[in-house]
PDB file of N, CA, C and O in Angstrom:
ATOM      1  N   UNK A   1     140.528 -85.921 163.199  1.00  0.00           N
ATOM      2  CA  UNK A   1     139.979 -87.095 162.552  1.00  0.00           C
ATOM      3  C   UNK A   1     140.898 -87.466 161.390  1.00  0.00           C
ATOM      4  O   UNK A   1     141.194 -86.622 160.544  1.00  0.00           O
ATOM      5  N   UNK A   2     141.401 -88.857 161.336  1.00  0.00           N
ATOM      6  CA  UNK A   2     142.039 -89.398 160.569  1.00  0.00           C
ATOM      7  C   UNK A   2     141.034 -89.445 158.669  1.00  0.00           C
ATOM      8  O   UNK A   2     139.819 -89.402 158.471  1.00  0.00           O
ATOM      9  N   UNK A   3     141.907 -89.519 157.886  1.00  0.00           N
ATOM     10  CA  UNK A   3     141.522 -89.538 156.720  1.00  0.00           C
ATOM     11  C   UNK A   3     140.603 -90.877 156.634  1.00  0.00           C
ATOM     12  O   UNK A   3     139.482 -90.990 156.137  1.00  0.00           O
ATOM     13  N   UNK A   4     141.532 -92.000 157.360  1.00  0.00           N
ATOM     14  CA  UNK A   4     140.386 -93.061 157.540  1.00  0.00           C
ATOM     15  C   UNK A   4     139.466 -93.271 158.134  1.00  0.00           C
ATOM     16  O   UNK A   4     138.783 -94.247 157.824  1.00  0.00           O
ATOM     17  N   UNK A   5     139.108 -92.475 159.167  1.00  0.00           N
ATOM     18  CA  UNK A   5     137.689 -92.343 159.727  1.00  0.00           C
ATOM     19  C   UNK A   5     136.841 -91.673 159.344  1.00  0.00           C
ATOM     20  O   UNK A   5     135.623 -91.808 159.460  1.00  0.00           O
ATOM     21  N   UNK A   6     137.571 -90.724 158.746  1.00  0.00           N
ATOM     22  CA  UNK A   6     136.355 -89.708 157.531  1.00  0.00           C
ATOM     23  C   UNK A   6     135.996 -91.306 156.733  1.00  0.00           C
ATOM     24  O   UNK A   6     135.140 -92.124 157.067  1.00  0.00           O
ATOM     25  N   UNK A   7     136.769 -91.363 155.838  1.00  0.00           N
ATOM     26  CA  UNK A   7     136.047 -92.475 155.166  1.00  0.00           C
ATOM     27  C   UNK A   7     135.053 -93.755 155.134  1.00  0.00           C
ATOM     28  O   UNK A   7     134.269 -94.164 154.278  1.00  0.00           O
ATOM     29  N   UNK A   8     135.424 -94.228 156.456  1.00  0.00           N
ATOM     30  CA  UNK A   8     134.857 -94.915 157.142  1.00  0.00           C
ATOM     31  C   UNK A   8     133.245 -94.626 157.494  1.00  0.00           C
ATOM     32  O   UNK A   8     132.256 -95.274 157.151  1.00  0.00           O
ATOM     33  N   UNK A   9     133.349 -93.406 158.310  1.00  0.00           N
ATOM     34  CA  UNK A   9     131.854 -92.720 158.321  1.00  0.00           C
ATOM     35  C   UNK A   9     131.208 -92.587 156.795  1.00  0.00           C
ATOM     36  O   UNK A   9     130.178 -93.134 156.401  1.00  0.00           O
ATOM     37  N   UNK A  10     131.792 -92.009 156.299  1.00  0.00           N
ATOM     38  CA  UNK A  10     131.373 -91.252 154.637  1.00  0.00           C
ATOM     39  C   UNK A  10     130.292 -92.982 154.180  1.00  0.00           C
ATOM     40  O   UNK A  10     129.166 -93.128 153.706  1.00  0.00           O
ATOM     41  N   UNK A  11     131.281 -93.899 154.594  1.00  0.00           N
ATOM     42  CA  UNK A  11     130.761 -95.755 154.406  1.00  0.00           C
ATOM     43  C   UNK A  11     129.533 -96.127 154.818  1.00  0.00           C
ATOM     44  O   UNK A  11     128.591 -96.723 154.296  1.00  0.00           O
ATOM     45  N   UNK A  12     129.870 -95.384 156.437  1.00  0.00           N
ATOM     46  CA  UNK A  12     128.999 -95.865 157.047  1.00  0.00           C
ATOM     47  C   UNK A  12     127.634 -95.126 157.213  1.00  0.00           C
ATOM     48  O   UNK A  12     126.675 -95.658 157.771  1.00  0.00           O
ATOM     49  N   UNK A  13     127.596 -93.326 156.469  1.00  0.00           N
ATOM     50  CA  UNK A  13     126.111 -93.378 156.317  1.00  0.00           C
ATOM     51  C   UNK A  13     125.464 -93.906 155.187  1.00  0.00           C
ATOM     52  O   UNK A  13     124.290 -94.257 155.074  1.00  0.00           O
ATOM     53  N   UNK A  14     126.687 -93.924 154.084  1.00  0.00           N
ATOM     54  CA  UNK A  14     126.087 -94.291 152.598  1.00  0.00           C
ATOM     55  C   UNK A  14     125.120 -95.938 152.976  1.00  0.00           C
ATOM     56  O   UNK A  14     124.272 -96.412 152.220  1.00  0.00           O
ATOM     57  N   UNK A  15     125.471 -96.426 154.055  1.00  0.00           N
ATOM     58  CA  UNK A  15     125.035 -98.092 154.303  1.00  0.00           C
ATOM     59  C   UNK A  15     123.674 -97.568 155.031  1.00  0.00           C
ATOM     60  O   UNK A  15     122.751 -98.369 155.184  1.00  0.00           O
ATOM     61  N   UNK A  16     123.563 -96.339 155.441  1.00  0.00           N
ATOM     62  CA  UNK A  16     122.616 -95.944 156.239  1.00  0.00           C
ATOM     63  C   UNK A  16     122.543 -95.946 157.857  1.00  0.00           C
ATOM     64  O   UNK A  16     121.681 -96.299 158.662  1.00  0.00           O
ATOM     65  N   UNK A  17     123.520 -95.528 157.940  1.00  0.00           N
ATOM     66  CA  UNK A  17     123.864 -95.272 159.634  1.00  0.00           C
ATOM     67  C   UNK A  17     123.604 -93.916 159.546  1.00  0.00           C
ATOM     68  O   UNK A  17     123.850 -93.094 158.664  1.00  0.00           O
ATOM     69  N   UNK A  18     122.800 -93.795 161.143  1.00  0.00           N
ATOM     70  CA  UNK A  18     122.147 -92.450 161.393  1.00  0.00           C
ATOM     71  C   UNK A  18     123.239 -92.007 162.704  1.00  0.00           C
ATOM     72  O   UNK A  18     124.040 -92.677 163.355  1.00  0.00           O
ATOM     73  N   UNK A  19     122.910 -90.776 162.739  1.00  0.00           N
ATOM     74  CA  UNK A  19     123.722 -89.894 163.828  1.00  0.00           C
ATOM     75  C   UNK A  19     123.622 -90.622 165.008  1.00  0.00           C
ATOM     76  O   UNK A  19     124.567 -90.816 165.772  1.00  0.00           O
ATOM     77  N   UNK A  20     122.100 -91.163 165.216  1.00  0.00           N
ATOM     78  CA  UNK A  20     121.824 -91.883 166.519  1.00  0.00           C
ATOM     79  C   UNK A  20     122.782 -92.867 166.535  1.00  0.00           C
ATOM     80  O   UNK A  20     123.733 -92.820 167.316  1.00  0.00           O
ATOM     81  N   UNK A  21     122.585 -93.928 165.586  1.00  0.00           N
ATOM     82  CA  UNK A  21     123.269 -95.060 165.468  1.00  0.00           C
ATOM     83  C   UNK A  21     124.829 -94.853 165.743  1.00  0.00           C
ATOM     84  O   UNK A  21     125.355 -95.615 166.555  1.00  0.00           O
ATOM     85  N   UNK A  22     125.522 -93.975 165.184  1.00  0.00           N
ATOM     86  CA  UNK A  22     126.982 -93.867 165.602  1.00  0.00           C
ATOM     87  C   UNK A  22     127.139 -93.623 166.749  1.00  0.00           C
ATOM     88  O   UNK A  22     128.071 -94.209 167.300  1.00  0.00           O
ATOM     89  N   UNK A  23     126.221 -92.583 167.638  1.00  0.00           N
ATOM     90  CA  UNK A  23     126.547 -92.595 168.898  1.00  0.00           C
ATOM     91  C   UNK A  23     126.311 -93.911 170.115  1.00  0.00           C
ATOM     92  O   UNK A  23     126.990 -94.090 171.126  1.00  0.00           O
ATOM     93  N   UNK A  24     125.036 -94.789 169.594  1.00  0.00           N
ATOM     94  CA  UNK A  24     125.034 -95.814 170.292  1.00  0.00           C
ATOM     95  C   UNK A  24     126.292 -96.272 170.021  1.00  0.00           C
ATOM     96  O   UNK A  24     126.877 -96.477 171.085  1.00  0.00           O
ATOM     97  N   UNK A  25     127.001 -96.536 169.024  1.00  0.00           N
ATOM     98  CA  UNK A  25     128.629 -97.815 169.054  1.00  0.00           C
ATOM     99  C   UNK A  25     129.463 -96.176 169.295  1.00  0.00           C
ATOM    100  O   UNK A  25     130.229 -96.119 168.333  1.00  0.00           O
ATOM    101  N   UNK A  26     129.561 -95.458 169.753  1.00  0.00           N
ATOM    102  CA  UNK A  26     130.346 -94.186 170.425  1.00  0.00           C
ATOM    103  C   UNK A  26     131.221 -93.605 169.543  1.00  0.00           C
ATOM    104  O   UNK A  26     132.252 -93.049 169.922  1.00  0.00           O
ATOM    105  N   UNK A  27     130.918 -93.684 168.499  1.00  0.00           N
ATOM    106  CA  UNK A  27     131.709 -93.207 167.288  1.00  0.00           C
ATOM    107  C   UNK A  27     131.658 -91.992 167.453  1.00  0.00           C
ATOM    108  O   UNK A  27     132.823 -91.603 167.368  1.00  0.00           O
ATOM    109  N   UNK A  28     130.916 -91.042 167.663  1.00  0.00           N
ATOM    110  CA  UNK A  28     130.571 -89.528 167.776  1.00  0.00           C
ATOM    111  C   UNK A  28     129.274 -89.684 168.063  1.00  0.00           C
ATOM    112  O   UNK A  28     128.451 -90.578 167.863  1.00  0.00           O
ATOM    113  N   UNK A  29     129.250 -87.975 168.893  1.00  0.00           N
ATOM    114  CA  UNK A  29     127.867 -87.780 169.505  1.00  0.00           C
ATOM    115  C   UNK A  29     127.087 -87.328 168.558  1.00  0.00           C
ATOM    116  O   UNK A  29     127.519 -87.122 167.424  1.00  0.00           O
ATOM    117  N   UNK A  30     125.825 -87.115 168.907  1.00  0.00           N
ATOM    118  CA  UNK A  30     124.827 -86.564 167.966  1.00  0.00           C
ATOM    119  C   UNK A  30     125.119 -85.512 166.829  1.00  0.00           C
ATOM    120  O   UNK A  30     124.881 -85.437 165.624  1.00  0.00           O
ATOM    121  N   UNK A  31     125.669 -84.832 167.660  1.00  0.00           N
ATOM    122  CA  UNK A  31     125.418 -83.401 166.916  1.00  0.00           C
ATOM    123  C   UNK A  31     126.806 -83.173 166.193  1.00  0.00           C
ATOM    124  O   UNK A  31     126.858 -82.225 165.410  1.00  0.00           O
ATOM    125  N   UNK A  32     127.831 -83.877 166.359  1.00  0.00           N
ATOM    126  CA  UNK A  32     129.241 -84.490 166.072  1.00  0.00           C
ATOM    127  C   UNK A  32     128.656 -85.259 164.462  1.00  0.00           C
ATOM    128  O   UNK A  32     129.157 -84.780 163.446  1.00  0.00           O
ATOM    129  N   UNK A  33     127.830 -86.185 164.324  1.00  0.00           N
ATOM    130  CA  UNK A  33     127.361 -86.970 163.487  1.00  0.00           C
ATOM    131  C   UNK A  33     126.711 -86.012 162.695  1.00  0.00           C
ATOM    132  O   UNK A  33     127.438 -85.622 161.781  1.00  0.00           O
ATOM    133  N   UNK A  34     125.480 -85.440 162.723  1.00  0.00           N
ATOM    134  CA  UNK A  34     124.685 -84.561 162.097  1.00  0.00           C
ATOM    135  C   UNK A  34     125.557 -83.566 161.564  1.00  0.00           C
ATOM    136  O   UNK A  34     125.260 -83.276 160.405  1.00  0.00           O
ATOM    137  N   UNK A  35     126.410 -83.027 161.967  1.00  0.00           N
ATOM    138  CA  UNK A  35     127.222 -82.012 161.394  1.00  0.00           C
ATOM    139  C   UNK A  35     128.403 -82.594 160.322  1.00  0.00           C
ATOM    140  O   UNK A  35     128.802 -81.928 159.366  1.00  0.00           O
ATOM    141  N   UNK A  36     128.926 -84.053 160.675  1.00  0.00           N
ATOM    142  CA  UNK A  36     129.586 -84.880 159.701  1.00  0.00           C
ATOM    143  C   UNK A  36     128.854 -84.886 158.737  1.00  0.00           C
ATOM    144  O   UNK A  36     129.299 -84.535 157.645  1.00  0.00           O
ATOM    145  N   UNK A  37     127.474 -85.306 158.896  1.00  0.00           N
ATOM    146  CA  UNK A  37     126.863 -85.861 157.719  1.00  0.00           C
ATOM    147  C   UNK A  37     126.109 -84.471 156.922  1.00  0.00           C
ATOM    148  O   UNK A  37     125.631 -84.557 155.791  1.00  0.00           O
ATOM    149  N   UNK A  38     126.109 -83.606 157.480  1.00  0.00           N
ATOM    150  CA  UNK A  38     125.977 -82.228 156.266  1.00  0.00           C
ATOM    151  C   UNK A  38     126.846 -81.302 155.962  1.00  0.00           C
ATOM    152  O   UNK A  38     126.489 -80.376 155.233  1.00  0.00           O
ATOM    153  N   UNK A  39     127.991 -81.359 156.398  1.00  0.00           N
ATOM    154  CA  UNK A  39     129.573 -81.359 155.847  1.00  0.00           C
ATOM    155  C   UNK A  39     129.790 -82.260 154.534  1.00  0.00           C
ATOM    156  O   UNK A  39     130.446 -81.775 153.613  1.00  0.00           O
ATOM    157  N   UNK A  40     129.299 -83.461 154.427  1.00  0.00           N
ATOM    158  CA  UNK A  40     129.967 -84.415 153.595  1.00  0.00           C
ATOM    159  C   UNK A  40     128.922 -85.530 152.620  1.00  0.00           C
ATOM    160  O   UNK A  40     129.158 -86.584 152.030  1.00  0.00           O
ATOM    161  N   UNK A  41     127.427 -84.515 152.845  1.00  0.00           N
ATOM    162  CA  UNK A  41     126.544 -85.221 152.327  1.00  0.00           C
ATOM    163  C   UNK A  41     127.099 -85.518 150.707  1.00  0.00           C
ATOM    164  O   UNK A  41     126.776 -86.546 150.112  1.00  0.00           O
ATOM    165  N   UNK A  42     127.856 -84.610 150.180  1.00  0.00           N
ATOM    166  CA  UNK A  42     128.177 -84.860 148.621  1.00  0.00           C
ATOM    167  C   UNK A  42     128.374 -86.182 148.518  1.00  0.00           C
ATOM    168  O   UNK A  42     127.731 -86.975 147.829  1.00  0.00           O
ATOM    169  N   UNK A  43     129.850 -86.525 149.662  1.00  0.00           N
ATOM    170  CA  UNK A  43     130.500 -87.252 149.502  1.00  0.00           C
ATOM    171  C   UNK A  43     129.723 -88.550 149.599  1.00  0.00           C
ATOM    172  O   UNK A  43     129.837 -89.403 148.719  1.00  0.00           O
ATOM    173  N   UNK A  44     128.891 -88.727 150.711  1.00  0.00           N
ATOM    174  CA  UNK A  44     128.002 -89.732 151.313  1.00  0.00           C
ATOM    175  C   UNK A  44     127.116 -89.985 150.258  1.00  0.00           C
ATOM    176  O   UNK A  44     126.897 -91.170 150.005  1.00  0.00           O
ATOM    177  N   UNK A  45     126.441 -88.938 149.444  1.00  0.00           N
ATOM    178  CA  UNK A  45     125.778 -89.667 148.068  1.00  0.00           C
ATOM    179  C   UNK A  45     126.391 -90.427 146.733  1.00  0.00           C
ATOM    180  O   UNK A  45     125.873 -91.240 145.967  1.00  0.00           O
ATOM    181  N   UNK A  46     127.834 -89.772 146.773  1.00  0.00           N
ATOM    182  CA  UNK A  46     128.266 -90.657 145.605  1.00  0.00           C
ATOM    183  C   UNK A  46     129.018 -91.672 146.154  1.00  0.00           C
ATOM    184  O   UNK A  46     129.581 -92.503 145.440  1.00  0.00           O
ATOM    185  N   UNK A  47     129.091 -91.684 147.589  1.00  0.00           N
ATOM    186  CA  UNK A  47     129.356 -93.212 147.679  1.00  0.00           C
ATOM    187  C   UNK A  47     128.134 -94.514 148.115  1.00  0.00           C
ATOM    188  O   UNK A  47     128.345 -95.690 148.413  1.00  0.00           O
ATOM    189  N   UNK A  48     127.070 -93.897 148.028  1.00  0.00           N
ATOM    190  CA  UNK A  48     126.052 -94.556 148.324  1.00  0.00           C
ATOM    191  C   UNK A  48     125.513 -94.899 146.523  1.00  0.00           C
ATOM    192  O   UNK A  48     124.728 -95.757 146.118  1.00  0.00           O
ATOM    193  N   UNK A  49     126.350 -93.781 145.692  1.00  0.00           N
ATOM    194  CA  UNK A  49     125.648 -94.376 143.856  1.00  0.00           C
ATOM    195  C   UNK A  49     126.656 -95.195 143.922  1.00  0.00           C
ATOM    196  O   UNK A  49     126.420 -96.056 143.075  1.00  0.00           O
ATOM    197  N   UNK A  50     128.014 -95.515 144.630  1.00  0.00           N
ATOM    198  CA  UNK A  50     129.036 -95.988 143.920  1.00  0.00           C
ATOM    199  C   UNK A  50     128.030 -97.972 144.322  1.00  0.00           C
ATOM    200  O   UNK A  50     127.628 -98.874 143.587  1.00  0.00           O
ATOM    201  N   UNK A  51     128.047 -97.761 145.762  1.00  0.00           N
ATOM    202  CA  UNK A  51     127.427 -99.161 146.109  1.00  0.00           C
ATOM    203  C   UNK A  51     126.523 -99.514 145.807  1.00  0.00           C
ATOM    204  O   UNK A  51     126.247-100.612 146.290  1.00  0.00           O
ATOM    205  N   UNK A  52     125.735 -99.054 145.099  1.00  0.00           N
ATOM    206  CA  UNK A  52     124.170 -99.169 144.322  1.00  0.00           C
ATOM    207  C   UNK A  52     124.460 -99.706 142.702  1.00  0.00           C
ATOM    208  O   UNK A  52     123.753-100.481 142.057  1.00  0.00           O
ATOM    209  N   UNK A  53     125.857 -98.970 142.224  1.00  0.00           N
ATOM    210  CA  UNK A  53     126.103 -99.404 141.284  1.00  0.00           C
ATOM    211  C   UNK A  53     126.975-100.972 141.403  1.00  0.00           C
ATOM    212  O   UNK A  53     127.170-101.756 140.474  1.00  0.00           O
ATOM    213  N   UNK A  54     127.313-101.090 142.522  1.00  0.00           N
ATOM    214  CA  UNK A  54     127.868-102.063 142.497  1.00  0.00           C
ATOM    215  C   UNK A  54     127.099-103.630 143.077  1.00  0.00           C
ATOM    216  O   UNK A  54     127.505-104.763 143.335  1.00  0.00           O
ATOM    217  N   UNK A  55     125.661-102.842 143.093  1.00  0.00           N
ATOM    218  CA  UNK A  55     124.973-104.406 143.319  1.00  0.00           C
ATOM    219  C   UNK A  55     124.292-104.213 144.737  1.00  0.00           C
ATOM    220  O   UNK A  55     123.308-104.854 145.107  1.00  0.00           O
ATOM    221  N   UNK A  56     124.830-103.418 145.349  1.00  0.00           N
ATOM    222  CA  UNK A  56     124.451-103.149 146.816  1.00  0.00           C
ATOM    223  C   UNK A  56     122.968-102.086 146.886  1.00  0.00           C
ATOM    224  O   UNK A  56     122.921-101.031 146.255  1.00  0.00           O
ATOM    225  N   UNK A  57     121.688-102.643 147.859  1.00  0.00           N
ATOM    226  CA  UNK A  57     120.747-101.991 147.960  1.00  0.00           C
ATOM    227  C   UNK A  57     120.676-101.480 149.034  1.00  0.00           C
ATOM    228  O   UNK A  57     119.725-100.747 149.307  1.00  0.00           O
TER     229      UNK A  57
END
């Protein structure tokens, strides 16, 4: 996985994309997703304060 697809995901749960949801557009499978997203929950919360701070709900 590219540095930009980490990031990308890291984006795309902070917006609130679920494991399901990535696998419907085939981004990764379930358990591919679920394991991204508790690997990198740190990351996924301070970019979810960063967009909150920036106006985004």
């Amino acid at each position: 996985m590219t540095e930009q697809t980490k990031l990308e995901l890291i984006k795309s749960f902070a917006y609130g994309a679920t494991p399901e949801s990535l696998n419907e557009v085939g981004r990764l499978t379930i358990p591919e997703a679920e394991t991204f997203q508790k690997e990198h929950a740190a990351e996924i919360e301070a970019k979810k304060k960063e967009l909150e701070e920036g106006g985004w709900k």
